[in-house]
N, C-alpha and C positions, 0 to 999 in steps of 0.2 A: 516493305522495308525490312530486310535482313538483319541481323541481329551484330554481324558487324556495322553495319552503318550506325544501329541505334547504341553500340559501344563508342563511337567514335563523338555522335553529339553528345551523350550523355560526359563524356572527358571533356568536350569542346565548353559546356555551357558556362561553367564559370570565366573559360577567358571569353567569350561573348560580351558577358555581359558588363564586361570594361571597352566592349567594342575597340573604338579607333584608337583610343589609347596603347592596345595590343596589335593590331594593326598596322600602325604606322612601324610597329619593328617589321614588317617583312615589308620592305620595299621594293624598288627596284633595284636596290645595291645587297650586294652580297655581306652575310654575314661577321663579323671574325671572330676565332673561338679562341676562349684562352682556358687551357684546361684540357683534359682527356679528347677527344673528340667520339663521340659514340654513334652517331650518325650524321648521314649530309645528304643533300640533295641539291639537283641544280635549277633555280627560276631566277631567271635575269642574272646570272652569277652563282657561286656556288655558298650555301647557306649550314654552318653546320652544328649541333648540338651537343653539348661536352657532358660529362659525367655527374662534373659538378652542378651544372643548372639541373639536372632531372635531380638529383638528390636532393637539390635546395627547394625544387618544386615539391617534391614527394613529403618533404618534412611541414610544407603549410598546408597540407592535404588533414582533416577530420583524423581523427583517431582510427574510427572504424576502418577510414579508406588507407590509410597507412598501412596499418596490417595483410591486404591486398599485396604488399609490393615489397616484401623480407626476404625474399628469397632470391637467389639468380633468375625462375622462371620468369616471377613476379616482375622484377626491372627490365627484364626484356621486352615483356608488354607493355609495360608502362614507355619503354624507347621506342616500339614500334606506335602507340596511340600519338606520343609526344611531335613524334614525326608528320607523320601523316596529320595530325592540328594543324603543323605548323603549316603543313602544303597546302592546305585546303584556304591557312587564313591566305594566303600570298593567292591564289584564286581570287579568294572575295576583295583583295588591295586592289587587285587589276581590273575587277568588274564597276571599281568606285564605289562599294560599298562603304568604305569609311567615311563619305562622305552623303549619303544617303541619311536624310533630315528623321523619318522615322526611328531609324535607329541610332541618329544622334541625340535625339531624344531621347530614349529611352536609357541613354548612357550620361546623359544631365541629371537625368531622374535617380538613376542608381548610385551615381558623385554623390545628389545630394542626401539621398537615405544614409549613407554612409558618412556623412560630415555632421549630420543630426544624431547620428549613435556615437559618433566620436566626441561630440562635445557633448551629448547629455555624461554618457563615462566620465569626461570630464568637470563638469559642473553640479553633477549629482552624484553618479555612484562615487566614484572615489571619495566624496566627503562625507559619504553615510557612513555610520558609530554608532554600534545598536550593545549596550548595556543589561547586566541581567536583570538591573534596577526597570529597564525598561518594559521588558516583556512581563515581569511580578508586577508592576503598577497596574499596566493596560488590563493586565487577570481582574485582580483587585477590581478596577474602575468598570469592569465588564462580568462581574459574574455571573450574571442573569443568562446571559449568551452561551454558557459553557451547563449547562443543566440539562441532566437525563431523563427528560421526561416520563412519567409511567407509559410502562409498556406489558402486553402480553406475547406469551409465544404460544402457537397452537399446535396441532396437528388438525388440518382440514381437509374435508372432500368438499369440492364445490360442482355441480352439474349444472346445466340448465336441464334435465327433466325431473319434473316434478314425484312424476311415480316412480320413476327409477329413484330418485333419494331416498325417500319412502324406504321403499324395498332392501337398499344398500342398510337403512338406518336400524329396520327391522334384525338385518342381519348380523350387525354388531351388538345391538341388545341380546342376542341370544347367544351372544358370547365370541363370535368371529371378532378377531385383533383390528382396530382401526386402520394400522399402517398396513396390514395384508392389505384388507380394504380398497386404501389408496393406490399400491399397488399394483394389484389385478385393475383398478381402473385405470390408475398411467399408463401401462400397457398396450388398452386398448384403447386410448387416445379421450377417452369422456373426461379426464378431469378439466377443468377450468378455475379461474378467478386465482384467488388464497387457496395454497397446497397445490396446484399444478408444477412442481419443483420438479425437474424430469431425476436430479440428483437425489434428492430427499423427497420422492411422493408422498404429500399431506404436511411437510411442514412449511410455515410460515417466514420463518425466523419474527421480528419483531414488531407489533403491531400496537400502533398508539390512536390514541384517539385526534379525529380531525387528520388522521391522514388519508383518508377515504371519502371520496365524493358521496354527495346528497344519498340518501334512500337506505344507505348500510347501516344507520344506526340501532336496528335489529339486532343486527349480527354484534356491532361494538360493545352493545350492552350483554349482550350474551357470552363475549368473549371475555370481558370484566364481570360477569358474575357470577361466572360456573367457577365451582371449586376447582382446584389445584388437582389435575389428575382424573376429574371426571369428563365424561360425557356429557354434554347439553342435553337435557331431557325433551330432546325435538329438535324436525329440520327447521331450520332458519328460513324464514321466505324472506326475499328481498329485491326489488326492483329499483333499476340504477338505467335511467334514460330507457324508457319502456322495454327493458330487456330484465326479464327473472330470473335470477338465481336461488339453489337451493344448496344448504349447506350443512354438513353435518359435524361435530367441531368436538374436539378435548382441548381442554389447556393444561398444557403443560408447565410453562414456569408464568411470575405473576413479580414482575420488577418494577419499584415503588420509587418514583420520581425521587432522585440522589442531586446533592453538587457533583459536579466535577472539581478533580484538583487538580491545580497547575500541572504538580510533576507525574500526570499522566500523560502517558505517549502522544494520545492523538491531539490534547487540549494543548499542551507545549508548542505542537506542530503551528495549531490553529492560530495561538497567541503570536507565536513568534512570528507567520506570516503575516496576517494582521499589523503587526509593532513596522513591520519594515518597508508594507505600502505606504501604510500613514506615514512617515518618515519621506518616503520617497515621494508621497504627493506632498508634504511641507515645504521639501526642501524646493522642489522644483516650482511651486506655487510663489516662495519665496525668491526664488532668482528670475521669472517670468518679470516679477515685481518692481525687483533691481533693475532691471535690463530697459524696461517702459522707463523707470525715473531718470536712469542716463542718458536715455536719447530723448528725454522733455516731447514722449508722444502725445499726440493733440487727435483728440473725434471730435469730428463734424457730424453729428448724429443728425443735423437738422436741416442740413444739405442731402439727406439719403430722402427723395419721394415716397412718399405713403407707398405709392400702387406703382412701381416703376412700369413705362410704357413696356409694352411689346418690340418697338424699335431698338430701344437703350437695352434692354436687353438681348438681342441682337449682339449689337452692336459689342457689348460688354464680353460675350461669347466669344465673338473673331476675335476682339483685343487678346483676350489670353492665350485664344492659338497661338497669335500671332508675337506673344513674350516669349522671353528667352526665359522666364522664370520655368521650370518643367515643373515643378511640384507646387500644386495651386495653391495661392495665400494661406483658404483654411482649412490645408491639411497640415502645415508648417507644426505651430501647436501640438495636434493630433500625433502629430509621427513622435515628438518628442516625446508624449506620455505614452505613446506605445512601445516604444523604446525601453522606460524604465520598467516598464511590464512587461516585455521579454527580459531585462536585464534578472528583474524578481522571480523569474517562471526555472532562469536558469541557476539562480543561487539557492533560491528556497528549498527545506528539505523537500523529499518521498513524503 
């Protein structure tokens, strides 16, 4: 597949995916254009393309893809792609594909995803209201959650041979610089575990307790009880799922479990996304709520068999093929709180 062909789907897929909807405009009757005319071509009649619909098209195009199309070269290709769509859909008209149950399906499916983000927009986001009362209570009500736990920062060599550490360890006691050290080993590819940083060989960054699986607590007590700027007076052995490591360690900084406060950057972020799921799951938990009480739904939970047979369910499989509903019962629910989770993915800060 050549690279124009795969510019042409890649232009094509959005009107696909409205199938016959876009379809049934290239019929067997010729187009009429009101506007510029900027291209035409003849199937079954003469069909032509004005200036104005490629601009109109162009301006509901992504941002990114806009930028593409600013220039005279840029709208030219966008006229030659627009073109050649359209020929291609008028093709697939005459072969009956608009009518092809596969991808009328999939064009049921796609209606309804898009009637499910239109109405959650409507019945959820537009009536979220998020207060700075909100976000300082949720702090308040949560500050356990926003706390820095104690942490260390090292400079580390980790190997797996045991006499090589030895030997590395000997060599910094006699006065050789740790970070050289780590260095000369990234290099040569031996370092491993904490301090394998290809950017910083030997450091860490921040190292708390219980974030390290079974067998390290060698090393964690050594990393919390060496002075501030020293050297561990020895290699660290340590075995993590029958594999040894050897460690040779400084610490460098030694940060004593703090609060966090609200008007910190990252805590503000965290609060404020937090305030505006919960909000978004109220709200919609609360209309799901409304919606059951108006239409007086009724379960028969004692009509559903324990073990439903093998046939019945069968049977219950072809039934759904064979509905016009495309989007099965319980995804219904699903879509719509997936919805206000991309709705939150796109509002919420960096």
């Amino acid at each position: 597949m050549n690279m124009k062909t795969l510019t042409i789907i890649s232009f094509m897929c959005p009107i696909l995916a409205v199938g016959s909807l876009v379809l049934s405009g290239c019929g067997g009757r010729a187009t009429a254009a009101e506007g510029t005319v900027i291209a035409e071509f003849e199937w079954d009649g003469k069909h032509q393309i004005t200036l104005e619909e490629m601009m109109e098209e162009i301006s509901e195009l992504p941002e990114y893809k806009q930028k593409k199309y600013q220039d005279k070269n840029g709208l030219e290709e966008y006229m030659t792609l627009m073109s050649e769509s359209r020929l291609i859909l008028c093709l697939a008209k005459d072969q009956k594909l608009d009518e092809d149950e596969e991808i009328l399906k999939k064009v049921r499916d796609h209606l309804h995803a898009l009637m499910l983000d239109k109405l959650t927009e409507l019945e959820v986001e537009e009536k979220l209201v998020f207060t700075e009362d909100d976000y300082r209570l949720y702090y308040e009500s949560h500050k356990e959650a926003y706390i820095d736990t104690e942490n260390v920062e090292l400079t580390c060599i980790t190997l797996n041979d045991g006499d090589r550490a030895r030997e590395v360890f000997e060599e910094i006691k006699a006065g050789k610089d740790i970070i050289e050290a780590a260095t000369e080993l990234s290099d040569h590819g031996e370092l491993i575990g904490p301090g394998s940083n290809a950017e910083e060989p030997g450091k860490t960054g921040e190292i708390r307790r219980g974030s390290y699986p079974a067998g390290t607590e060698p090393f964690l007590d050594a990393a919390f009880s060496t002075e501030i700027g020293q050297i561990h007076d020895g290699v660290v052995d340590v075995t993590v799922r029958d594999k040894q490591y050897f460690m040779i360690l400084r610490k460098d900084k030694h940060n004593q479990e703090r609060q966090k406060m609200f008007d910190e950057e990252d805590v503000r972020k965290r609060v404020e996304k937090a305030v505006e799921r919960t909000k978004r799951d109220e709200l919609m938990e609360e209309w799901i709520v409304r919606l059951r009480d108006r239409a007086k739904i009724k379960l028969y939970s004692d009509r559903i068999p324990d073990t439903p047979g093998a046939e019945e369910g069968e049977a219950a499989e072809e039934d759904v093929q064979d509905s016009d509903e495309s989007i099965a019962s319980e995804d219904v629910v699903e879509k719509l709180r997936e919805s206000t989770s991309s709705q939150e993915e796109r509002t919420s800060p960096e």
